[in-house]
N, C-alpha and C positions, 0 to 999 in steps of 0.2 A: 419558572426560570426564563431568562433571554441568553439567548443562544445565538452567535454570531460563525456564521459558515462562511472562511474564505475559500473560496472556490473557482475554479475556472469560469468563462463569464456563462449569465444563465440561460445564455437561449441556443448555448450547445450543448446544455446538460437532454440527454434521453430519458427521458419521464418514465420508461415501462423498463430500463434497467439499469440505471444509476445510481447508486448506492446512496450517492448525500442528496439525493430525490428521498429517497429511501427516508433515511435518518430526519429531515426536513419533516417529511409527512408525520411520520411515527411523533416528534416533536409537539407538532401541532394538536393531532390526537389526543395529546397526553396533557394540554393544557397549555403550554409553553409559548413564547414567542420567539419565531425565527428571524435575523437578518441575516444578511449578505454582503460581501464585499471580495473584491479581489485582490490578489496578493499585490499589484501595481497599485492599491488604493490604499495601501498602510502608509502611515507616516509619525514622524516624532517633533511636536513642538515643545516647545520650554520644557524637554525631557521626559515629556508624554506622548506613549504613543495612541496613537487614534489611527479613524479610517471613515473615508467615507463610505457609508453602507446604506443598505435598501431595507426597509422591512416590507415583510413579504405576506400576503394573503398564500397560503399552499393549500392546494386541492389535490384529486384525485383522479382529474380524469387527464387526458392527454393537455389541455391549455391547463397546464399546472402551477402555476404561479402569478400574482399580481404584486404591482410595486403599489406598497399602500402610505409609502413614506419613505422620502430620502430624507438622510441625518450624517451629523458628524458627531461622532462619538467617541470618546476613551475608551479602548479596551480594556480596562479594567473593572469599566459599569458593567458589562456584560458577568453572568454568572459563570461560563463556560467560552473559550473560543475553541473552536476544531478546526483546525489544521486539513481541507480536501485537496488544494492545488495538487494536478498532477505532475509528475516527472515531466521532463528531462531534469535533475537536479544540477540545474547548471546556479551561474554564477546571479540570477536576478531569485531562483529560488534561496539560494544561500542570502543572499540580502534579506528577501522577505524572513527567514529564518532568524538572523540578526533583530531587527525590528519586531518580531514575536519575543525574543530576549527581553529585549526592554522594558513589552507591555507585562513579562511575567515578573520583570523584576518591580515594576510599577502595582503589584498585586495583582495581575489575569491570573484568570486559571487558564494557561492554552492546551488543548490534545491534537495533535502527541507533541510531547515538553520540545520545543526548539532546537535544545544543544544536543539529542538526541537523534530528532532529524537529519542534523548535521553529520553527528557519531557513527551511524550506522548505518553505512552504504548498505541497502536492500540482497548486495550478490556477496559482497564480503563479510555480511554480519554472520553468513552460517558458519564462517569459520572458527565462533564462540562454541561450537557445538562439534567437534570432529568425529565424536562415535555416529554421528549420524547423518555424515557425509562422505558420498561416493570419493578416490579419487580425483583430487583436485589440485591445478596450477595456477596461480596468479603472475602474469610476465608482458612486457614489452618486447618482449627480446624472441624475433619466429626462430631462433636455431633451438631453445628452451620449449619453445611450444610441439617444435617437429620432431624432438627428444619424447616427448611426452607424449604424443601420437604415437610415434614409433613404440613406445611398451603399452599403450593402451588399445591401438589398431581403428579404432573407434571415437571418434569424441565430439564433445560441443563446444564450440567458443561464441563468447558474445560481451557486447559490451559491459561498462558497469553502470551506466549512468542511464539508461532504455530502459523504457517499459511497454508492456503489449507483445513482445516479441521482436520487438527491431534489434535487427542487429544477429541476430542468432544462425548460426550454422552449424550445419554436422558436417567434419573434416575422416575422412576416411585415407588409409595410405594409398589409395589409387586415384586419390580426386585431381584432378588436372588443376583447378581452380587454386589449390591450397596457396601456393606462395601469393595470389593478389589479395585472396579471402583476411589471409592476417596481414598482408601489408595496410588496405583499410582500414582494418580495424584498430590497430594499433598507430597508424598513423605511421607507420615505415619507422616503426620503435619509440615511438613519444609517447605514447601511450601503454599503460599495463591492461589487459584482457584478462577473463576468466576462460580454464578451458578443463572444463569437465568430463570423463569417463560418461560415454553415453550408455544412458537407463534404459533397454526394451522395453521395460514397463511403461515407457508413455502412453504403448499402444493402448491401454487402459485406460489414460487420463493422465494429465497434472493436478493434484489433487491441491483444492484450496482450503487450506483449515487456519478457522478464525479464531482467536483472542480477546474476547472484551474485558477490561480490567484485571483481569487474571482467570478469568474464567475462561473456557473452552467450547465454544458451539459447538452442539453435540453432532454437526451434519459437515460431510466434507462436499466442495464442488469437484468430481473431476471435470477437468477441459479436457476432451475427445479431438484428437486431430483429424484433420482431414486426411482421407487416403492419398499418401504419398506427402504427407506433410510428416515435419517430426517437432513441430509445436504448436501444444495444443491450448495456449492464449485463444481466448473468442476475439481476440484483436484479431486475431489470427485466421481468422474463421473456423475455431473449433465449436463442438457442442458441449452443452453443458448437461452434467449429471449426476446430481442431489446424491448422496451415498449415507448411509453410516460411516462413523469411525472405526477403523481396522485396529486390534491391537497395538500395531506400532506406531499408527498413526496418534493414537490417546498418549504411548509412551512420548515423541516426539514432542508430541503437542502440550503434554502436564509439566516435561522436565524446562525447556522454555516459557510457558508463562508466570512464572514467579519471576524469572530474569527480568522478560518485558514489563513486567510492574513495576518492579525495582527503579528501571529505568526511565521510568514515567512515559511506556508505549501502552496506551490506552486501548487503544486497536493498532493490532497487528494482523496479516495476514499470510500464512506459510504455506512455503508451495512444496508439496512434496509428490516426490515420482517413486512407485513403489513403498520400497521401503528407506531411501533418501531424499534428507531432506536439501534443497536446492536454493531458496530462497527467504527474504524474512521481509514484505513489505511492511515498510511502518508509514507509506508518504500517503497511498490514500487507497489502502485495500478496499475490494469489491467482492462483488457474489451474493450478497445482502437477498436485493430483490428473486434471483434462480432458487437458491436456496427455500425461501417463501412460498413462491407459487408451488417446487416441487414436494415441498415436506412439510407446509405449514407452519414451519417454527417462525416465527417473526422474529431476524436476528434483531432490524431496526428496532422495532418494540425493548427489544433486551438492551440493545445499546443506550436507550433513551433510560431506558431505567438504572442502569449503573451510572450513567449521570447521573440522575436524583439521590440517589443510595452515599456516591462523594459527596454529593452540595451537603445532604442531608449531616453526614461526618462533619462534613465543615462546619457547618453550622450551628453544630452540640455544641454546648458549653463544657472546655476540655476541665 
C-alpha cells in the first residue's frame, strides 16, 4: 500500500512517543510505503485534490526519518490517507477537513472520514452516550454554570476546542478565581464551555481506551496526575500506566465501537475516568507507543493491519 500521513510538520514529531511515528514505522515493517504532508500542503486543481508530500525512508532509532522524494500527488493515488493534524480544531483545520472532502469524493480512502471530523467535537460527542456520562452542562452563560456548581459543589470546566489539557479547571464553591476562570473561558458569554461533575477517580488515572476499526485494544493507558494536579494528560506532565480493561471499561468501549465505524472513525480514542466516560477523540488519538513498551501489544502493528484487512475488502471482487 501507499499510505499518506498528514501530519504536523516532521521535525517536531517525538520519535520515542508519537503515535503516527508509531503507525509510520509499523507501515514500513509491514512492507508499505509511507509519505507525508501537511494539512497547509493540500490543495484542489481542476477539482482534484492533491498535496505536496515527502516520501519518507523511516527508521527506528532516534534520526527517524529521511526525505527520499518530494512529489505532487492526487490523493486518490494513495491507497489510504490518515488524517494526524493535531487540535486546536479551529478554522484552517476545518478547511483542511473541506479539502479531505473533495479528495474523498475524488475516490480517497481518508481515516478518519472528514465530515466526521467535523461532526464530532471530541468533548460533545459523549453526549451520544448519556448512560455513561457523569453530570454534565454545556453553556456560555457563568449564572448557568454557577447554578450547576452550586448543585454539584465540585466540578470541571474546560474548553471544547483544546487538547493536552489547555484550558481545564476544577471550580469549587470557595474558589476566589471562579467569576474570571469562566469569564475566559467563555469569552465573557460568546463562547459555550463544558462543565462537568468532578471524578475522584482521576486520582487513579485518565484512562485511554483505543478503537481501531471497531475493534477494541485490549489495554487501557491511564494518565496519572501529578500530585496536586487534577489532569492527568502527559501534556500535562502525567505518568502513564499500561492497564487491562475494567469491566466497564470493555462495556463503554464495545457499546461505542460499532457507532464509530458506522461513522467512518477508524481510530478513535476514549478517555474515561472511573467509571465515566469524558471524552471521544477522533482528531489524532495517542498512547500507541506507552501502551507497547509497557504490555507488548503493538497497537501500531494492529492498526497497520486493519488497513490491509479494508484495502484487502476493497479490493475483492464484490
Amino acid at each position: 500500500m501507499k499510505l499518506l500521513f498528514v501530519v504536523d510538520p516532521l521535525t517536531g514529531l517525538k520519535s520515542y512517543k508519537d503515535s503516527s511515528v508509531a503507525m509510520m514505522r509499523a507501515a514500513v515493517a509491514r512492507g508499505h510505503a509511507v509519505f507525508a504532508t501537511e494539512a497547509r500542503q493540500l490543495y484542489v486543481k481542476d477539482g482534484i485534490a492533491r498535496a505536496a508530500c515527502a516520501g519518507l525512508d523511516v527508521r527506528s532509532d532516534d534520526d527517524w526519518y529521511r526525505e527520499t522524494q518530494t512529489d505532487d500527488r492526487a490523493l486518490k493515488d494513495f491507497d489510504a490517507v490518515v488524517m494526524r493534524t493535531d487540535p486546536p480544531v479551529d478554522t484552517d483545520y476545518l478547511l483542511a477537513t473541506h479539502l479531505l472532502g473533495i479528495a474523498e469524493a475524488n475516490g480517497a480512502r481518508v481515516l478518519n472520514r472528514p465530515a466526521s471530523l467535523r461532526d464530532f467535537n471530541e468533548k460533545l460527542a459523549i453526549l451520544n452516550f448519556p448512560a455513561f456520562v457523569a453530570p454534565t452542562l454545556v453553556s456560555a452563560e457563568a449564572a448557568d454554570i454557577g447554578r450547576f456548581l452550586a448543585e454539584h459543589h465540585d466540578i470541571i470546566v474546560k474548553p471544547l476546542t483544546e487538547m493536552g489539557g489547555s484550558g481545564i479547571f476544577r471550580l469549587t464553591t470557595t474558589d476566589l478565581n471562579r467569576n474570571a476562570i469562566l469569564e475566559t473561558l467563555t469569552r465573557r458569554g460568546r463562547r459555550a464551555i463544558m462543565a462537568q461533575r468532578y471524578l475522584p477517580a482521576i486520582k487513579d488515572g485518565d484512562k485511554r481506551i483505543l478503537l481501531i476499526d471497531g475493534d477494541v485494544v485490549p489495554w487501557a493507558l491511564a494518565r496519572i496526575p501529578l500530585a496536586g494536579e487534577t489532569r492527568g494528560n502527559l501534556a500535562a506532565g502525567g505518568t502513564a500506566r499500561a492497564q487491562p480493561l475494567s469491566a466497564r471499561d470493555r462495556e463503554i468501549a464495545e457499546t461505542i465501537a460499532p457507532w464509530a465505524k458506522a461513522h467512518g472513525i477508524f481510530l478513535a480514542g476514549l478517555d474515561v475516568i472511573g467509571d465515566c466516560l469524558t471524552e471521544i477523540n477522533v482528531t489524532s488519538p495517542t498512547g500507541f507507543q506507552e501502551i507497547a513498551a509497557q504490555t507488548g501489544h503493538d497497537v501500531a502493528a494492529q492498526f497497520v493491519a486493519a488497513l490491509e484487512r479494508t484495502q484487502s475488502a476493497e479490493d475483492s471482487p464484490r
